[in-house]
C-alpha positions, 0 to 999 in steps of 0.5 A: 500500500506505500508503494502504491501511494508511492507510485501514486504520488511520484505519479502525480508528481510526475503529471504536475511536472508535465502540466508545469513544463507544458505550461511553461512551454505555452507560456514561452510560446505565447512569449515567442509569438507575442515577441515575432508580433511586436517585431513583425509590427515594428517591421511592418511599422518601419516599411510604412515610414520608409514608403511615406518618406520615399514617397515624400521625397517624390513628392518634393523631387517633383515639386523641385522639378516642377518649379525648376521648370517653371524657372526655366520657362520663365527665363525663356519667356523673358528672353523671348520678350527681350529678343522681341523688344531687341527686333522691335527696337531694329524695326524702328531704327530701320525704319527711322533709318529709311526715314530720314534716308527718304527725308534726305533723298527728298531734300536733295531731290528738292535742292536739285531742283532748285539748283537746276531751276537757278541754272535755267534762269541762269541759262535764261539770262544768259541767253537774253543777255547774248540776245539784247544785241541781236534783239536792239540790232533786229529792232534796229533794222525793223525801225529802220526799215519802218523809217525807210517805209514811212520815208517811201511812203511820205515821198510817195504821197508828196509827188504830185498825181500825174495820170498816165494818159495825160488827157 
């Protein structure tokens, strides 16, 4: 009977040690798990930040972009307005230019023809001047001529009317 109460008691001795060991195998189990949960969330934690941060960076990669161009199209603008100013300033020097080129064509047209209007009536002169004498000789000789008519004439009305047939 003490050998059975002995068998009994090692054997629950036996089962408390199992139940304990079991339990203590649950119980670091549970740890384990607990442990690979707060590890797979600080990992699943640490992905999220890495994303939102890689697409933060992205983001402001873009913007960095965005703004670079929007800088250079910006100074493309202003150097295609400042070629345009710089054409429209050639424009107007041209035709300023043309302008005063017509202006000085104009006056030197004009200043021709006055040159060559004086020459005409240099010419004129020069010409009544070398004809004065012509036209005095010729006004000359025309008066006396007309002398010399009304000399005939008056001579022709002093003799005396003689008829041809003496009747």
């Amino acid at each position: 009977l003490g050998d059975e109460k002995l068998i009994l008691k090692e054997e629950e001795e036996r089962k408390e040690r199992e139940r304990l060991e079991k339990a203590k195998q649950e119980e670091e189990r549970k740890e384990r798990e607990r442990i690979e949960k707060e590890k797979q969330e600080k990992e699943r934690l640490e992905r999220e930040k890495q994303e939102q941060l890689k697409k933060e960076a992205l983001k402001k990669q873009e913007q960095e972009r965005q703004e670079q161009q929007q800088k250079e199209e910006a100074l493309k603008r202003q150097e295609q307005e400042r070629l345009q100013k710089e054409e429209e300033l050639k424009r107007q020097e041209q035709e300023r230019l043309e302008r005063e080129k017509q202006e000085q064509l104009q006056k030197e047209e004009e200043l021709r023809k006055k040159e060559q209007e004086k020459q005409q009536q240099r010419n004129i002169q020069e010409l009544e001047e070398q004809k004065k004498p012509e036209i005095i000789n010729e006004a000359l000789v025309k008066g006396d001529k007309i002398l010399e008519g009304s000399d005939q004439r008056n001579m022709e009305l002093s003799k005396p009317n003689v008829s041809m047939d003496n009747t």
